[in-house]
C-alpha positions in Angstrom: 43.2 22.9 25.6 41.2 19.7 27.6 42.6 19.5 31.2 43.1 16.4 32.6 42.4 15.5 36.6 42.5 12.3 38.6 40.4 9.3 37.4 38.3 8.6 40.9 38.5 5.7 42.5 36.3 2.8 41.3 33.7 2.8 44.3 32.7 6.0 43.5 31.0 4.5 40.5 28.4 2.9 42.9 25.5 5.8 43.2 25.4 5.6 40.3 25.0 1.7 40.1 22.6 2.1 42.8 20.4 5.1 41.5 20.0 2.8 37.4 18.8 -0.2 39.9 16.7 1.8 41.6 15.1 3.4 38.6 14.6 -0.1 37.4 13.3 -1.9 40.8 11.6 1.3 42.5 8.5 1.4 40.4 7.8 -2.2 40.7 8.9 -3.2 44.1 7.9 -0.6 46.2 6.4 2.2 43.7 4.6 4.1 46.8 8.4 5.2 48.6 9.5 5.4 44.8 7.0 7.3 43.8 7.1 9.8 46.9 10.8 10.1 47.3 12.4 9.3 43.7 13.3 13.2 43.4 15.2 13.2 46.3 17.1 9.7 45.8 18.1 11.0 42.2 19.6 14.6 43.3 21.1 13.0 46.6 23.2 10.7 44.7 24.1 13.1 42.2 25.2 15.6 44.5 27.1 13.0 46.4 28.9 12.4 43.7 29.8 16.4 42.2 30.8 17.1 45.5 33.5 14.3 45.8 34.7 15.5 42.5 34.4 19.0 44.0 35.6 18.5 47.2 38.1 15.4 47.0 39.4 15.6 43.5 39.7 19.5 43.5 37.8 19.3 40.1 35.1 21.3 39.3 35.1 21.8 35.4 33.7 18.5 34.6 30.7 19.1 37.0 30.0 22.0 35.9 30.1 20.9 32.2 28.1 18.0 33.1 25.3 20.5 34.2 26.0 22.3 30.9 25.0 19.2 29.0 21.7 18.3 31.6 20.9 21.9 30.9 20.9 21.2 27.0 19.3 18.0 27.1 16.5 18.7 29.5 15.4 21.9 27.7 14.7 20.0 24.4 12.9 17.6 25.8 10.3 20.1 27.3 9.3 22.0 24.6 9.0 19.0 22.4 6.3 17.5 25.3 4.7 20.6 26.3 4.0 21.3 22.5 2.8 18.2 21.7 0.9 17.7 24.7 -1.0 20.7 23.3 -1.8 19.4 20.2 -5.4 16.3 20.9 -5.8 14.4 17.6 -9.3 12.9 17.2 -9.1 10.0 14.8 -12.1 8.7 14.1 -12.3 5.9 11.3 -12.8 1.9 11.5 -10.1 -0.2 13.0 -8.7 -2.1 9.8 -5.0 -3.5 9.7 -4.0 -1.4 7.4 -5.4 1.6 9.1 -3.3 1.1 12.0 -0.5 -0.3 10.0 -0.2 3.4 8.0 -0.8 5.1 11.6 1.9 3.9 13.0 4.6 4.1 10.5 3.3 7.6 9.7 3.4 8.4 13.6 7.3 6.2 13.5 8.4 9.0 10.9 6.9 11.8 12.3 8.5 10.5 15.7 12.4 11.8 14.2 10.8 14.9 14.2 9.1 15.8 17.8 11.1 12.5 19.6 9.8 9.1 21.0 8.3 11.3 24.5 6.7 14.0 22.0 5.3 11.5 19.8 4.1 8.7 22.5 2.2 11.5 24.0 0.8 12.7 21.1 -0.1 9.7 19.0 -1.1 7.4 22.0 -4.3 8.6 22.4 -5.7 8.8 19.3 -4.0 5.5 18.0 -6.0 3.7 20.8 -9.5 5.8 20.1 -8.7 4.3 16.6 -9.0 0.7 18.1 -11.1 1.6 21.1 -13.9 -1.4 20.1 -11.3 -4.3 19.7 -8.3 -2.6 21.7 -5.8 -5.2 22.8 -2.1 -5.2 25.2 -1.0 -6.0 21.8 -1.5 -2.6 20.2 0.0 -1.3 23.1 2.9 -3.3 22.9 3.6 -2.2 19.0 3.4 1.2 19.7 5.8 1.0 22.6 8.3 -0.9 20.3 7.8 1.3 17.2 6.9 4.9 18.5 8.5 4.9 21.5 11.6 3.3 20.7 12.6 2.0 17.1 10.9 4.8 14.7 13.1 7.5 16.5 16.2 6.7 15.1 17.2 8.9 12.2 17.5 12.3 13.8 19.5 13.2 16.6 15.8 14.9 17.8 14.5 11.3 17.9 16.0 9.9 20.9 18.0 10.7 24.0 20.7 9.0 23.3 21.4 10.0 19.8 20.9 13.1 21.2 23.6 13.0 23.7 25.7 11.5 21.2 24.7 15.0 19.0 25.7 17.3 21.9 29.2 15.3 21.8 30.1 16.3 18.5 28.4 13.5 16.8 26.9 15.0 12.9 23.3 16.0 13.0 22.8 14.3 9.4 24.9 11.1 10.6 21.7 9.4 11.6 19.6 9.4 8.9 22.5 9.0 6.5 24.0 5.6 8.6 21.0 4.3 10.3 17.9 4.3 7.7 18.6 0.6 6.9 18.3 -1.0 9.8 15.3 1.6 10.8 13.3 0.9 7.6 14.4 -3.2 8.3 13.1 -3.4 12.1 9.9 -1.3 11.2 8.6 -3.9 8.6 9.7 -6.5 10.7 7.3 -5.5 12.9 4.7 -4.0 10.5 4.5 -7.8 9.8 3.9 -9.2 13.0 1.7 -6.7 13.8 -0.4 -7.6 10.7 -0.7 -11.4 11.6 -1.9 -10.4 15.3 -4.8 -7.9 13.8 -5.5 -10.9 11.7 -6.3 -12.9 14.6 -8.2 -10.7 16.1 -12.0 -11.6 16.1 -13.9 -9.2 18.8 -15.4 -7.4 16.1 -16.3 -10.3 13.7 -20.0 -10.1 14.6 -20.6 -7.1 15.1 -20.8 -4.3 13.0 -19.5 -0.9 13.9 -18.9 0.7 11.0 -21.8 3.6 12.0 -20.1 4.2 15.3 -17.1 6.1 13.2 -17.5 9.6 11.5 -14.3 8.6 9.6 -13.1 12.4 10.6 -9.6 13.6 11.5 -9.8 16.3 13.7 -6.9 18.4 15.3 -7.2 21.1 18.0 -4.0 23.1 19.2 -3.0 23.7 15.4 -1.3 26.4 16.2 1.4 24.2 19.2 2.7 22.8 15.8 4.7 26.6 15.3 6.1 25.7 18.6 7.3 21.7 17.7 9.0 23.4 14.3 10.7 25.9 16.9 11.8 23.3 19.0 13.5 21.4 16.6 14.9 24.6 14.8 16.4 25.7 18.1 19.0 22.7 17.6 20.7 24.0 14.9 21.5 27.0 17.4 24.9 25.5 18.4 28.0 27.7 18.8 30.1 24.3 18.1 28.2 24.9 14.2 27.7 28.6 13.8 30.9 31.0 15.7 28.9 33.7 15.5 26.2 32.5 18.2 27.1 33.7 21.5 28.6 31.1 24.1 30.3 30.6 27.7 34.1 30.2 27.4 35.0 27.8 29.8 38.7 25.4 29.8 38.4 25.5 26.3 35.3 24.4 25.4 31.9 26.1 23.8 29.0 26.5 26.7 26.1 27.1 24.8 23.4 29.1 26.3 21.6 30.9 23.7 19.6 27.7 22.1 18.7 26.7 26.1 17.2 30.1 26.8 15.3 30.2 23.3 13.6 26.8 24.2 12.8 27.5 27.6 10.9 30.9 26.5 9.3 28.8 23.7 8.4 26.3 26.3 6.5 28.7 28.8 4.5 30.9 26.1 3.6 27.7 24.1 2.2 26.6 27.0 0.9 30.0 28.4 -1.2 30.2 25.1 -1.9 26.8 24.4 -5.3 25.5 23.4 -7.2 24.8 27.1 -9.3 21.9 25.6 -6.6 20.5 23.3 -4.6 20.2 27.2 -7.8 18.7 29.0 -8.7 16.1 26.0 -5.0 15.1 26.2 -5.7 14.9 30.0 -1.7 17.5 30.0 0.5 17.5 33.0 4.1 17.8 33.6 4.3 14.6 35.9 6.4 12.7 33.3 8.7 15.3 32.4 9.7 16.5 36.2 10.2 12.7 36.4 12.9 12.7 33.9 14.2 15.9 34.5 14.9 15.0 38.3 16.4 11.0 37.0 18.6 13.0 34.7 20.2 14.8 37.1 21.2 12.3 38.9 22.1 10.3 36.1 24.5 13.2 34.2 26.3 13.9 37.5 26.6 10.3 38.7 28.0 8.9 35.7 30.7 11.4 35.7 33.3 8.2 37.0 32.1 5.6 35.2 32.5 7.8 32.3 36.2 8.2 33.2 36.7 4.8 34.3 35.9 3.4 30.8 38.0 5.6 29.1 40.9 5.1 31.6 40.2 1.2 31.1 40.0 1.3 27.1 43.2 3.4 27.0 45.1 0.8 29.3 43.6 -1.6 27.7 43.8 0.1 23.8 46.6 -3.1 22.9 44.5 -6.1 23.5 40.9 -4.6 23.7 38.9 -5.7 20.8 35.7 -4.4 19.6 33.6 -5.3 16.9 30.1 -4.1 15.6 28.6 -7.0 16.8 30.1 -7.1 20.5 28.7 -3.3 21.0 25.4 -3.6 19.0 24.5 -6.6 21.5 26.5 -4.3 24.7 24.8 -1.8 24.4 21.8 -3.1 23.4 21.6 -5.8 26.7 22.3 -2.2 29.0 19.8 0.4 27.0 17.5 -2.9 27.9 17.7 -3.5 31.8 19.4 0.2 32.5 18.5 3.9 30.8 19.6 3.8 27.0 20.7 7.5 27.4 23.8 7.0 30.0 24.5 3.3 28.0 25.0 5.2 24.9 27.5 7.8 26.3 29.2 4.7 28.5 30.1 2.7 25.3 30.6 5.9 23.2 33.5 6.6 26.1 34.6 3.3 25.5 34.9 3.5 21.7 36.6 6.5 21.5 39.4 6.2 24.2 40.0 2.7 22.5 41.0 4.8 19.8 43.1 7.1 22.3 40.5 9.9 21.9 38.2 11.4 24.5 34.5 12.0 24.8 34.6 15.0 26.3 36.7 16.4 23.2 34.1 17.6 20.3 37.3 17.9 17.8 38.8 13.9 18.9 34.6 13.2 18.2 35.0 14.8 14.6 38.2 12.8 14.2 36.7 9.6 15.2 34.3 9.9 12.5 36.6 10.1 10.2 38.0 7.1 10.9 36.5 3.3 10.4 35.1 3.1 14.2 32.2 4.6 12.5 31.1 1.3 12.1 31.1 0.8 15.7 29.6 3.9 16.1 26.3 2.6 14.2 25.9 -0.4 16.2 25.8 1.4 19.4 23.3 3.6 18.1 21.4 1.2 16.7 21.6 -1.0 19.4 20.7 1.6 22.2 17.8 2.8 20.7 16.1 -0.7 19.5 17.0 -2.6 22.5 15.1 0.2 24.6 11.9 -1.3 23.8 12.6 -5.0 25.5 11.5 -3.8 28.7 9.5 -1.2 30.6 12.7 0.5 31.7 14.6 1.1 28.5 13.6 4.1 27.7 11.5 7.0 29.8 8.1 6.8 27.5 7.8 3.4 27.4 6.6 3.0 31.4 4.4 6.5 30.4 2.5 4.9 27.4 2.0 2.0 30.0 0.6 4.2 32.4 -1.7 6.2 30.1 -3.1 3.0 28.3 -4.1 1.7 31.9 -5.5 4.9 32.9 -8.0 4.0 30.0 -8.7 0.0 31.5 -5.9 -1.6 29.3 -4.7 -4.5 31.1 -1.5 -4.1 30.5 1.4 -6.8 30.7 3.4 -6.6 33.8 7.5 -6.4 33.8 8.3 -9.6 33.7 5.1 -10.8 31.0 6.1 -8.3 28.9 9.6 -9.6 28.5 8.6 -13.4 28.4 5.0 -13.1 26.2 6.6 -9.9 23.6 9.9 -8.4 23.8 11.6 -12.1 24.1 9.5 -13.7 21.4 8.3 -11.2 19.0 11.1 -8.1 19.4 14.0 -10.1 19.9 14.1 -12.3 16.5 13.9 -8.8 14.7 16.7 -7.5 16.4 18.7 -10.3 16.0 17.9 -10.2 12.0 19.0 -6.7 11.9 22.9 -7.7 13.5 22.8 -10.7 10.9 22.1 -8.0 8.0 24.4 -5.4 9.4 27.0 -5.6 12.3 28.4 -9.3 11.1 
C-alpha cells in the first residue's frame, strides 16, 4: 500500500532549477570551476534536498527509493560503456554517401541495443576514420542527431529516458511496438539531408584516394560483445516481471537488487579482461561516465519535489487541465532540448498520470494507465524527449561527449549557439515538426 506524505513547499524545487542551469551554462561559461567542482555542486544540491525531505518532512521512503532507482539506472549505463568502450572498430573503405548512409542507420539500429552512450562511443571513431580525408562538422552533427539521439528510440535500452520510464512500470516491448513509425520517419528524414550535404561535398573531387583504403573491417575486443549481450539480458532481471527473483521489501514496493549487482560484477571483469589495445585505440576512460553518474545523483534526488508538485498540480487541476499529444510532444520536446531529457521525461510522465488521478511512483496505476487512451500521450512524450535531445549540446549526456572526442581529433566543431542557429534550427527542426504533423495531430 503507497504511503502518502506532505507535498514540500514550492521553493524547494529551486536546486534543482539551479543544478539543470548549471549543467546547461557551466561548461560553456566558466567550464574550468565547472569542470573542477561539477561533482560537488551535483551531490550538494542533492543532499540538500533528501535531507529536507529527511529532516523537515519526516519522510524518508521516497529518498531512499529515489536512490533505488539511481542505483538501477546508473549500473546499466556502465556496463553498456565500459563494454563497448572495449570493443575499437577499424573501418577502412572509401567515403561514398551511401557508405556512410548504411553506417549510420546500421549503427541507429544497433544503437536500441547497447544505448545512444554505448553506441556514440563505439561508432564515433570509426565513422569519422571512414571520412577522415573529407571529414566535415557536418558528419558530426548527423551522428549526434541520429546515434546519439533519434536511432535510440525503440528499446527501453536505447535511451535514458525510455529507460526511466521502463523502471516505472512502463512495457519493455511498448517502444518498439508504439514508436517504430515516427523512428523509421525522422531517420530518413535525415538520411536525406544528409545525402544532399555529401553531395556537396567536393574536397575529394581531385584527388584520388581510393589506394589509401584497404576496404577492411576489422574488430578487436570481440570477445566485450558477451559482455553488451549480458548487459542487456540483465534487464529482464526484474522482480516487478519474474516473483521468483529476489528483492528488498520496502512500503510496498519491489527493491530490486539482484539485476544491479549482476551488472556491476559484469562491469568490473569485462573490464578487468578487456582487450588492452582495443581500450588504447578507443583512447578508454571513465571521465564521461563519472560525469553522469555524479549529474544523476543530483538530478534523481533533486527532482524528488518537482516530481510531487506536478502531480499535486495535475490532480488539482484534473477538471480543467487539458493535454493533448501535440501540447506534450512539443513540452517535452522544448525541455529534453535546453534541460536533461531524462528528468523531463519523468516530470511530464508525473504530469500525465496524476491528470488521470494515478501516481508515478505506483508500478500497478502505470500498468493501468496503459490500458487506457493516455497512451497516446504517452508516445508523444517519448517521442518528443528523445528527438528533441539532439537540438542542442545539452539534450542528452553523449551529445557534448561525441563533441569532445571529434575535437580531440581537430574537428572544428560548432559552438552552442551555431549549432542551434546553422543545424538543429534549420535542418533538425523541420523533421521534427513533420513527425507531430504525421502523428500527434
Amino acid at each position: 500500500m503507497e504511503i502518502f506524505f506532505q507535498t514540500p513547499p514550492l521553493w524547494i524545487v529551486s536546486p534543482f532549477v539551479a543544478l539543470l542551469l548549471l549543467i546547461a551554462t557551466g561548461p560553456v561559461l566558466f567550464p574550468g570551476f565547472w569542470h573542477h567542482y561539477y561533482k560537488h555542486v551535483s551531490i550538494g544540491l542533492g543532499s540538500l534536498v533528501a535531507l529536507y525531505y529527511v529532516i523537515v518532512l519526516g519522510n524518508n521512503v521516497l529518498p531512499i527509493e529515489t536512490l533505488a532507482e539511481y542505483a538501477s539506472f546508473i549500473s546499466l549505463l556502465t556496463i553498456l560503456y565500459i563494454a563497448s568502450g572495449g570493443i575499437f572498430l577499424f573501418v577502412d573503405v572509401e567515403s561514398k554517401a551511401w557508405v556512410n548512409i548504411l553506417f549510420l542507420f546500421l549503427a541507429a539500429i544497433f544503437t536500441n541495443i547497447i544505448g545512444t552512450t554505448g553506441a556514440s562511443v563505439l561508432f564515433i571513431r570509426p565513422f569519422m576514420r571512414i571520412n577522415r580525408y573529407r571529414l566535415k562538422p557536418y558528419h558530426i552533427i548527423f551522428f549526434i542527431f541520429i546515434i546519439s539521439n533519434v536511432g535510440g528510440s525503440l528499446t527501453p535500452i536505447g535511451d535514458p529516458p525510455l529507460f526511466m520510464g521502463f523502471l516505472k512500470g512502463v512495457p519493455f516491448t511498448y517502444t518498439i511496438t508504439q514508436l517504430w513509425a515516427p523512428w523509421l520517419v525522422a531517420i530518413s528524414c535525415l538520411l536525406l539531408i544528409f545525402y544532399f550535404f555529401e553531395k556537396q561535398n567536393t574536397s575529394l573531387d581531385e584527388v584520388d584516394v581510393s589506394a589509401h583504403y584497404s576496404n577492411k573491417i576489422i574488430i578487436s575486443g570481440k570477445r566485450n560483445f558477451i559482455w553488451l549481450f549480458l548487459g542487456v539480458a540483465t534487464v529482464f532481471l526484474d522482480p516487478n516481471i519474474f516473483d521468483t527473483l529476489p528483492y528488498i521489501a520496502f512500503h510496498g514496493k519491489k527493491i530490486s537488487f539482484l539485476r544491479e549487482l549482476v551488472q556491476l560484477s559484469a562491469s568490473f571483469f569485462c573490464f578487468r579482461y578487456a582487450n588492452k589495445k582495443a581500450l588504447q585505440g578507443n583512447n578508454f576512460d571513465f571521465d564521461a561516465i563519472k560525469e553522469v553518474a555524479f549529474l544523476f545523483i543530483g538530478i534523481f534526488l533533486c527532482m524528488m519535489p518537482a516530481l510531487q508538485s506536478l502531480e499535486a498540480f495535475a490532480v488539482n487541476q484534473s477538471d480543467s487541465l487539458v493535454l493533448s499529444p501535440s501540447l506534450i510532444y512539443w513540452g517535452s520536446g522544448f525541455f529534453s532540448s535546453v534541460l536533461d531529457n531524462a528528468p523531463t521525461y519523468l516530470n511530464v510522465m508525473a504530469l500525465i498520470l496524476s491528470n488521470k488521478h494515478l501516481s508515478l511512483n505506483s508500478i500497478a496505476d502505470v500498468h493501468q494507465f496503459m490500458q487506457t487512451d493516455g497512451i497516446l500521450l504517452l508516445r508523444a512524450l517519448s517521442v518528443g524527449a528523445v528527438f528533441f535531445g539532439a537540438m542542442t549540446y545539452i539534450g542528452n549526456g553523449p551529445n557534448f561527449m561525441v563533441k569532445a572526442i571529434a575535437e580531440q581529433t581537430g574537428v572544428k566543431m560548432p559552438n552552442f549557439g551555431k549549432y542551434i542557429w546553422r543545424y538543429s534550427l534549420p535542418i533538425l527542426l523541420p523533421v521534427l515538426v513533420l513527425v507531430c504533423l504525421l502523428f500527434f495531430i
